[in-house]
PAZAPA-4460 file (N, C-alpha, C; in steps of 0.05 Angstrom, whole numbers, plus 32768, in hexadecimal, padded with zeros to 4 digits):
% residues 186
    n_x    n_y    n_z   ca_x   ca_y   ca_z    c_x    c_y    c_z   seq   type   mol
   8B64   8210   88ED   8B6E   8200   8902   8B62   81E3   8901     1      X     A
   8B42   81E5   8900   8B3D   81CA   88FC   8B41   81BC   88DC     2      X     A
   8B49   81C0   88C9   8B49   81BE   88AE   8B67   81B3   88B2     3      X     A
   8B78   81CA   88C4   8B92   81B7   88BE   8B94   819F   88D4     4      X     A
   8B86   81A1   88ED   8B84   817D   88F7   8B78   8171   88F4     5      X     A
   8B6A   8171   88E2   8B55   8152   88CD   8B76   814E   88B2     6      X     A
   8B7B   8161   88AA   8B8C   8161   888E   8BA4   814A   88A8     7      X     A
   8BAF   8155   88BA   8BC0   8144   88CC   8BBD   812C   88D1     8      X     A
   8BAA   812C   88D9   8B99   8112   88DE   8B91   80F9   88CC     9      X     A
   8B91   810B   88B0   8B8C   80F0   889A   8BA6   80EE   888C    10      X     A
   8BB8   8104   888D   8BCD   80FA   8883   8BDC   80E6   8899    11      X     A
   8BD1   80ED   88A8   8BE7   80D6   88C2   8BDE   80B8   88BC    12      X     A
   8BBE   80BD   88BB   8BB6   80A0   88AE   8BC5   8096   8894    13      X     A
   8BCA   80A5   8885   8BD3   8099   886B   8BC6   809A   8859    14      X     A
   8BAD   80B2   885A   8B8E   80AD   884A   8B9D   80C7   8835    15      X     A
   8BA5   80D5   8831   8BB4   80E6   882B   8BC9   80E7   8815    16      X     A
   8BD1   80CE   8818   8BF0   80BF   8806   8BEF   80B6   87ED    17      X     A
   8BF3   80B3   87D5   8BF1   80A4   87C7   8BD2   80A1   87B4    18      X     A
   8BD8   80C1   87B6   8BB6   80CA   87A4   8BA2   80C2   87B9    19      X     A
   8B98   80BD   87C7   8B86   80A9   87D4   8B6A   80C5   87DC    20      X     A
   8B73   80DD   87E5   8B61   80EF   87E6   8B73   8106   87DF    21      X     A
   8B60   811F   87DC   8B6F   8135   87DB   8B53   8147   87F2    22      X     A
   8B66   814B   8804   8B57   8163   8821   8B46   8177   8813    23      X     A
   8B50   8184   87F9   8B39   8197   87F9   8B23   8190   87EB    24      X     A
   8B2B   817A   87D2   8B0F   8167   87D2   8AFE   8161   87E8    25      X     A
   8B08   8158   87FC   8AF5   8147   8804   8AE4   8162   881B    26      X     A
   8AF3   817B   8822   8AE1   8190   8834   8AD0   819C   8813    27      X     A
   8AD9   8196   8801   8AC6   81A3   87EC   8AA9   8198   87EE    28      X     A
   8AAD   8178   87E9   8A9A   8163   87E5   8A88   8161   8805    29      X     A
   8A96   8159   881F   8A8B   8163   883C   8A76   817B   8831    30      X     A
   8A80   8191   882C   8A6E   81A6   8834   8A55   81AE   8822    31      X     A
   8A5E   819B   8811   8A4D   81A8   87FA   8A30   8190   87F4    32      X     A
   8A1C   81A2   8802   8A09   8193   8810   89F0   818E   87F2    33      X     A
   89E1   816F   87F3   89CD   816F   87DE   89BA   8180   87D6    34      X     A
   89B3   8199   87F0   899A   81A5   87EA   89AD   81BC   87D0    35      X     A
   89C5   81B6   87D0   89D0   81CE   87B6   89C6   81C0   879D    36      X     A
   89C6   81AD   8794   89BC   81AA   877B   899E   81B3   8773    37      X     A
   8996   81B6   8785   896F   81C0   8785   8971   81E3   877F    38      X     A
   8993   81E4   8797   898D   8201   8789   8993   8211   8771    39      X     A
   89AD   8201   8763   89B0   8202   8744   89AA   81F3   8736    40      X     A
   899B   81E9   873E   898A   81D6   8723   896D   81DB   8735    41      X     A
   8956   81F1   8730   893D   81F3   8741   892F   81DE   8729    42      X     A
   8912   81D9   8731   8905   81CF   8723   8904   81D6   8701    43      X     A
   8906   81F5   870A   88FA   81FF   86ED   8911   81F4   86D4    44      X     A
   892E   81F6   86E1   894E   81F1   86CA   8944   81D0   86C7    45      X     A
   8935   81B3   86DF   893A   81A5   86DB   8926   8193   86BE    46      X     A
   890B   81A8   86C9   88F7   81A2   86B2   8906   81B3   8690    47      X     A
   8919   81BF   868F   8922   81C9   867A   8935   81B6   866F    48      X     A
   8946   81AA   8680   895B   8198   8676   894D   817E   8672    49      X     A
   892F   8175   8679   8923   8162   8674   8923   816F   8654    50      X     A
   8905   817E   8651   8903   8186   8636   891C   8188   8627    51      X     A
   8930   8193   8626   8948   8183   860D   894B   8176   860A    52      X     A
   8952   815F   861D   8956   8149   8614   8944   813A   8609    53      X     A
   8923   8140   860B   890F   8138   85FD   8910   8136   85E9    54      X     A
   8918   8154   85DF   8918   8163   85C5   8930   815D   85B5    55      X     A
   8940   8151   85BD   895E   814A   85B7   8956   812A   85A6    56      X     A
   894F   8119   85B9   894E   80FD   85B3   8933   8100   859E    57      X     A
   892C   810F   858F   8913   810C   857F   8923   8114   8565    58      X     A
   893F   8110   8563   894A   811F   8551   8961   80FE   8549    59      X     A
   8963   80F8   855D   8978   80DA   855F   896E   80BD   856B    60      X     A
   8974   80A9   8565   896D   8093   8570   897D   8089   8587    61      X     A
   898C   80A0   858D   89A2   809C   85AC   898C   80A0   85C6    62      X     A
   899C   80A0   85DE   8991   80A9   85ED   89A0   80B4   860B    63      X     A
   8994   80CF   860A   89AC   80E3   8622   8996   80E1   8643    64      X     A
   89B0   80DD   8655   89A6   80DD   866A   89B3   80F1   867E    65      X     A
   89AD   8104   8693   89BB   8111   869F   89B1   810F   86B6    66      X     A
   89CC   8109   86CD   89CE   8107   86E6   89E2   811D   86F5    67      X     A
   89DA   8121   8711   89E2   8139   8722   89E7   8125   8735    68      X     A
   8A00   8125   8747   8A04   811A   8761   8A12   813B   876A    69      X     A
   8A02   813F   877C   8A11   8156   8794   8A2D   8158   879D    70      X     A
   8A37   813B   87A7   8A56   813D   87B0   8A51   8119   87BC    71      X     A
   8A71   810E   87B2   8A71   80F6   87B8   8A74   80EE   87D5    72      X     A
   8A6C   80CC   87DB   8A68   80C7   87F0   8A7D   80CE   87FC    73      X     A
   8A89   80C7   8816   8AA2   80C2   8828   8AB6   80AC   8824    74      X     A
   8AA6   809D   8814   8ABA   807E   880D   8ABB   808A   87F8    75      X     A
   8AB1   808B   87E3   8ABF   809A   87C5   8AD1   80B4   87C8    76      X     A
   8AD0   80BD   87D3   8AE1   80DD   87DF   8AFB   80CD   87EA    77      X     A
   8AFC   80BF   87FD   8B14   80A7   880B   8B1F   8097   87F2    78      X     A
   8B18   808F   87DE   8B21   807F   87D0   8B2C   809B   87B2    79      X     A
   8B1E   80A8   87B4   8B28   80C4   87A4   8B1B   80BA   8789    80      X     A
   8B07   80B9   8788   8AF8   80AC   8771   8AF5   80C7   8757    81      X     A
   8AFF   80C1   8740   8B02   80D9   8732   8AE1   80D5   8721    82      X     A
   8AD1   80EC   8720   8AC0   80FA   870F   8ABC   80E5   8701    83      X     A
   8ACF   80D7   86E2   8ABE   80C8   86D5   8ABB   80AD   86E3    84      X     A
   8AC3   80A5   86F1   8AC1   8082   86FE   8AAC   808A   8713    85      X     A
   8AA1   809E   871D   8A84   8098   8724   8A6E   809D   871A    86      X     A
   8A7A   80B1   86FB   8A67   80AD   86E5   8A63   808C   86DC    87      X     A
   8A6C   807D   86CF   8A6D   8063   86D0   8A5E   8055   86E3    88      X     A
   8A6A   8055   86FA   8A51   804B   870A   8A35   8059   870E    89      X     A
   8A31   8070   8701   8A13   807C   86F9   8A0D   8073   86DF    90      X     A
   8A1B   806D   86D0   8A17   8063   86B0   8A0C   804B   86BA    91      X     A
   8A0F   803B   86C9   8A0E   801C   86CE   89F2   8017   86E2    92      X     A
   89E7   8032   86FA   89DE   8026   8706   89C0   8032   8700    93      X     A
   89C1   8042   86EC   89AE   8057   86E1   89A5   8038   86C2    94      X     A
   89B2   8030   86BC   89B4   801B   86A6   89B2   8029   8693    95      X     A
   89C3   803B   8687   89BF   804A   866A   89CD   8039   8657    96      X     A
   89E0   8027   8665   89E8   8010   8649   89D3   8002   8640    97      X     A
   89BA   8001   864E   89A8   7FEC   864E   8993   7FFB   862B    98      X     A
   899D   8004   861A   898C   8005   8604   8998   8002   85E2    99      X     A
   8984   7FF5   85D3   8983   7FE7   85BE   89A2   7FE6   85B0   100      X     A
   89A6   8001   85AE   89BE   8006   8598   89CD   800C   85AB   101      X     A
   89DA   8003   85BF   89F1   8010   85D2   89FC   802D   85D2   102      X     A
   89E2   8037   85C9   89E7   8055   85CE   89DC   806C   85DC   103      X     A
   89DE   8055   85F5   89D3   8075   860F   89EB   8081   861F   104      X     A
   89E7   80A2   8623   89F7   80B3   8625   89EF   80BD   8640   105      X     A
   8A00   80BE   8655   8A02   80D1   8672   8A11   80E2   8672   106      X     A
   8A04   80FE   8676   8A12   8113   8680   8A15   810C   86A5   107      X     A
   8A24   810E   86A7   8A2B   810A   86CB   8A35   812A   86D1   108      X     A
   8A2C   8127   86E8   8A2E   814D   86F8   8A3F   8142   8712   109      X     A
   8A58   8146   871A   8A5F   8145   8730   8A62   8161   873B   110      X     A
   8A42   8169   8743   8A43   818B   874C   8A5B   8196   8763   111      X     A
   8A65   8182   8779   8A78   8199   8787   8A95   8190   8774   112      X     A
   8A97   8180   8763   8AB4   818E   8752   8AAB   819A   873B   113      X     A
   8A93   81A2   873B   8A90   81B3   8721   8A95   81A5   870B   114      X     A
   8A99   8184   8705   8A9F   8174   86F1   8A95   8168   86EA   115      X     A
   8A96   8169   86CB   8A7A   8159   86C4   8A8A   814A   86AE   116      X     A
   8A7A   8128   86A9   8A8D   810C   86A1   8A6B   810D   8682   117      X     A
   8A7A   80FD   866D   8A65   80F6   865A   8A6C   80DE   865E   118      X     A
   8A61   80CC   8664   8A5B   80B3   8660   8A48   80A0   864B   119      X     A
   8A5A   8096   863D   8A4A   8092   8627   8A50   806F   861C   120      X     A
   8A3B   805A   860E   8A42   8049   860F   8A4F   8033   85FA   121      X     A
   8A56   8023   85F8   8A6E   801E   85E3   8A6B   8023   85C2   122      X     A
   8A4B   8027   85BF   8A41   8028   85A3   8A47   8047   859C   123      X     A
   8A40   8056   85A9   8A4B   8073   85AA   8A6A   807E   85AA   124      X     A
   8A76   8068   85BB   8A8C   8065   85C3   8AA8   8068   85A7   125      X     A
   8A9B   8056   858F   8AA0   8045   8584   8AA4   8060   8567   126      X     A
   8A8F   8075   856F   8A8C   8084   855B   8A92   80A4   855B   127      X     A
   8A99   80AB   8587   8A96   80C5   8581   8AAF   80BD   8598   128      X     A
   8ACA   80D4   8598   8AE0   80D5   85A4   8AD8   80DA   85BF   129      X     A
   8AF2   80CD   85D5   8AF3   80E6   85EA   8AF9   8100   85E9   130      X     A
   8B08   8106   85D4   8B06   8124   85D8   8AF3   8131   85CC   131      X     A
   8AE3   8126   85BD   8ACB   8133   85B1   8AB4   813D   85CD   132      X     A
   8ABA   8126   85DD   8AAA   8123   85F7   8AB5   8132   8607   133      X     A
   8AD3   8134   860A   8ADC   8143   8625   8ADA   815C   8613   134      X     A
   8AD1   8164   85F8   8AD2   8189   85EC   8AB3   818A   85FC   135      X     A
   8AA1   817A   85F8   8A84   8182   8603   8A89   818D   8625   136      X     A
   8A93   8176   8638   8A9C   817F   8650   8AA2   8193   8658   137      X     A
   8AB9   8196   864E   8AC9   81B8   864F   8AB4   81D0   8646   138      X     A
   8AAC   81CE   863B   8A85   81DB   862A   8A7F   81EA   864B   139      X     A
   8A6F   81CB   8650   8A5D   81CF   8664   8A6A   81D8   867E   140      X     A
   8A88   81D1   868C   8A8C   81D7   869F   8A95   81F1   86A0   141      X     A
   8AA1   8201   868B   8AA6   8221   868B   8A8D   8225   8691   142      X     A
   8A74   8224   8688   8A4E   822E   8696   8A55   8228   86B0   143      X     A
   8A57   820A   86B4   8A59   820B   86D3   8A66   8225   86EF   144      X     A
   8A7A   8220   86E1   8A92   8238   86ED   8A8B   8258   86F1   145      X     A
   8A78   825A   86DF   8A6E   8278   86E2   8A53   8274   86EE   146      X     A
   8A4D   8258   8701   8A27   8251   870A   8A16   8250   86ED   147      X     A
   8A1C   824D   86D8   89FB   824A   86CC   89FC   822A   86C0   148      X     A
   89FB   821E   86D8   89F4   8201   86D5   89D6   81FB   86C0   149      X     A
   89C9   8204   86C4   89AE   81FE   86AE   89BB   8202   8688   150      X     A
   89C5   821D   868A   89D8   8218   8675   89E9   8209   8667   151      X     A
   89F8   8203   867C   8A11   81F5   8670   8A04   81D7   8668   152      X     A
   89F5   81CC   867E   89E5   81AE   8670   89D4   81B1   8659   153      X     A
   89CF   81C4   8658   89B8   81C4   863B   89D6   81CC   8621   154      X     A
   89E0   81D7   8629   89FC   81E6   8616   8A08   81BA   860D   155      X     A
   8A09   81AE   8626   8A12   8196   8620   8A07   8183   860A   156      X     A
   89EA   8180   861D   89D2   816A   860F   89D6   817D   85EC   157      X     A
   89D6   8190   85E6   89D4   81A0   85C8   89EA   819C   85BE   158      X     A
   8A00   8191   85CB   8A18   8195   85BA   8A1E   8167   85B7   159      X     A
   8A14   8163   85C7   8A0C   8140   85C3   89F9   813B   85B1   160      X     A
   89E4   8150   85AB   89D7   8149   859C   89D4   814D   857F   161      X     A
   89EF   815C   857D   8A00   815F   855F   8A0A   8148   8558   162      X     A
   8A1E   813A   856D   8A28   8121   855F   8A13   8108   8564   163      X     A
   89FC   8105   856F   89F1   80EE   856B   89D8   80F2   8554   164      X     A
   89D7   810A   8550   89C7   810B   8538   89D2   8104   851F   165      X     A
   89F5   810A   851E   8A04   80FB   850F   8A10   80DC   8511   166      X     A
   8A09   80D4   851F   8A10   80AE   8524   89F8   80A5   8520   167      X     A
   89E4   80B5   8531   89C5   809F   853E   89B0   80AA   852F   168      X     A
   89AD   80C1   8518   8993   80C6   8504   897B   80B7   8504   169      X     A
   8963   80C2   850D   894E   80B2   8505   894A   80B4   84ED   170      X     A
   894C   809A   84E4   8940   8093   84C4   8928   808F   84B6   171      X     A
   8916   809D   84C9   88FA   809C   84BD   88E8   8088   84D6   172      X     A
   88FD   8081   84EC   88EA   8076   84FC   88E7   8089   8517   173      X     A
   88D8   807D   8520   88D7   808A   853E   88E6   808A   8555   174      X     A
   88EE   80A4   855F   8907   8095   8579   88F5   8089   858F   175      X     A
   88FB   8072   859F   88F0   805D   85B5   88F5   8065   85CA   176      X     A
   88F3   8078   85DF   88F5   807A   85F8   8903   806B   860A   177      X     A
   891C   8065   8605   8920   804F   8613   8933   805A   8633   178      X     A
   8934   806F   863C   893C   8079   8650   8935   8092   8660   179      X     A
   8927   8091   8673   891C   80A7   8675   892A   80C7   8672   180      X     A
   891E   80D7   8673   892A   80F9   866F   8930   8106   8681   181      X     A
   8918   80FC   8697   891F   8114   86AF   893D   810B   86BA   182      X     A
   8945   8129   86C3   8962   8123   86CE   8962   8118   86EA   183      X     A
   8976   810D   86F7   8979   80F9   8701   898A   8106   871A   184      X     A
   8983   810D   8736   8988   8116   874A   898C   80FB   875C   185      X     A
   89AF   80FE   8760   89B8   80EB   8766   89C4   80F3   878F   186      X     A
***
């Protein structure tokens, strides 16, 4: 009853029309509160998905970053902001473009759609497809779908770190830290 006079109510506004929201997005994103990412991602999955990616970048001169947002704001939900364009704006405000060889990499988690964006920057861009990227995606969000989120990101960061070991090889030098590891609770 109340579900269908809010759905009334914003279609009457016009918020409704013309892609602008979709109703069960936005009671998905409403209900789906931040203390859930703590509870599938506890400390122990987040210190694990640190260590790969540790263990990952000692193998490549790239560099992988992974971020979790819970569920988008109310103005992004209103504007119907799709998964990768607020990856982007995490690519941008996290500054993963910001290193030597233009090759830092975001996994983005939009936990209440269960969707997850690679964001990656034009040097990477330049060398590994979107569909190479959206096959990793599809990877990790079937884990999602069955709950083993700790999985499916480590299943990701290992399957990124096939193709940047093939673009970004260390050649006998040392990889430079240039972005931090721990994941990024947004």
């Amino acid at each position: 009853m109340v579900l269908a006079a809010v759905a009334g109510a914003l279609a009457a506004a016009g918020l409704q029309e013309a892609g602008n929201m979709n109703i069960t997005r936005l009671f998905k994103h409403l209900l789906h509160f931040p203390w859930l990412v703590h509870y599938k991602f506890p400390p122990s999955s987040l210190n694990k998905i640190e260590e790969t990616i540790f263990l990952s970048e000692k193998k490549h001169s790239a560099e992988i970053s992974f971020a979790i947002e819970s569920s988008l704001s109310f103005f992004n939900l209103l504007q119907n902001t799709p998964c990768f364009d607020r990856g982007i704006d995490i690519f941008s405000e996290l500054r993963i473009w910001d290193t030597e060889e233009n090759n830092g990499v975001l996994i983005f988690l939009l936990l209440a759609d269960k969707k997850v964006e690679i964001v990656a920057d034009r040097g990477l861009n330049k060398k590994i497809s979107k569909d190479d990227w959206q096959a990793i995606c599809s990877l990790m969000e079937q884990a999602f779908k069955q709950n083993k989120f700790e999985t499916g990101v480590i299943t990701g960061i290992n399957e990124i770190t096939k193709k940047l070991v093939r673009y970004y090889p260390l050649k006998g030098q040392k990889n430079i830290d240039e972005l931090p590891n721990k994941p990024v609770i947004l």
